[in-house]
C-alpha positions in Angstrom: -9.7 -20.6 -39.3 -12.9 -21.8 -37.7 -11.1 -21.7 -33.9 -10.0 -18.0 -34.2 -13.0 -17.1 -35.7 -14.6 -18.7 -32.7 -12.2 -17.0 -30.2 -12.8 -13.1 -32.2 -16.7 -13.8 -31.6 -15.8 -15.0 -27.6 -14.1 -11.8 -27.4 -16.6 -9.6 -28.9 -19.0 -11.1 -26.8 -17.3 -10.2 -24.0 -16.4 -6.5 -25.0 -20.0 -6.2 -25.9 -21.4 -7.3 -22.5 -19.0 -5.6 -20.9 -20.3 -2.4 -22.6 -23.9 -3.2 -22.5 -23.4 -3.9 -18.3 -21.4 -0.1 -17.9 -24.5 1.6 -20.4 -26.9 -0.2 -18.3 -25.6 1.6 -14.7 -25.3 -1.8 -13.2 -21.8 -1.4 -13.4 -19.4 0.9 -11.6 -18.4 3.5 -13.6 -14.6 3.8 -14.7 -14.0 6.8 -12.8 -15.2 4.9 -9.5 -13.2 2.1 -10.3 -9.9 4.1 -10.6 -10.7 5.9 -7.4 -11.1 2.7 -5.7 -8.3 1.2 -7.3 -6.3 4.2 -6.0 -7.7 4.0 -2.0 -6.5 0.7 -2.4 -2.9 2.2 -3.6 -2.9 4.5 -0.5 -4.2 2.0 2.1 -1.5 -0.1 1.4 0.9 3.3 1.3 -0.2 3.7 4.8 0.6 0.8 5.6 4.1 0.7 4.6 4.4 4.3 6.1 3.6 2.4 9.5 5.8 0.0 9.7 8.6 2.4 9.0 7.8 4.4 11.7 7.4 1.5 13.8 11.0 0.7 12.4 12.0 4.2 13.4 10.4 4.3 16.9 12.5 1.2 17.9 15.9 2.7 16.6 14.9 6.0 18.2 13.8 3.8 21.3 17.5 2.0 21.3 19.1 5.4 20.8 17.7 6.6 23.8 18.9 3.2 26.2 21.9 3.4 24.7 22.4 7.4 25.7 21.1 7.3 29.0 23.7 4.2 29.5 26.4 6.1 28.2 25.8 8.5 30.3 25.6 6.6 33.3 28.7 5.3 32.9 30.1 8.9 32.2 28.4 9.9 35.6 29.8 7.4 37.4 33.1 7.7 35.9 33.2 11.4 36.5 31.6 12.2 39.8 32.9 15.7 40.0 30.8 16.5 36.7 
């Protein structure tokens, strides 16, 4: 009994601070907390978008060998085209 008590007064503590640090206006408000919580979400959005373009630009990149190749080879193939 005496350990939760002691954990229930650890915790109120702690919600207690943390309220008296966000009345205080040391602490970020929530509202910029979720907005930077959400740059981070669309940084890292960003990021992934990159790489699948990067992803994209080497197939479209391969594509393009391959075709002229093909072509090449049809040129040569067919002169009287």
């Amino acid at each position: 009994m005496a350990a939760q008590t002691q954990q229930l007064e650890t915790r109120l503590s702690e919600l207690l601070g943390e309220h008296a640090w966000h009345q205080s206006g040391l602490g970020a408000p929530d509202d910029i907390d979720q907005l930077k919580q959400q740059i981070v979400s669309l940084e890292q959005h960003v990021v992934d978008l990159r790489l699948q373009l990067a992803e994209r630009d080497q197939d479209l990149t391969a594509a393009r060998a391959a075709n002229r190749e093909l072509m090449a080879r049809i040129n040569t193939t067919n002169p009287n085209r």
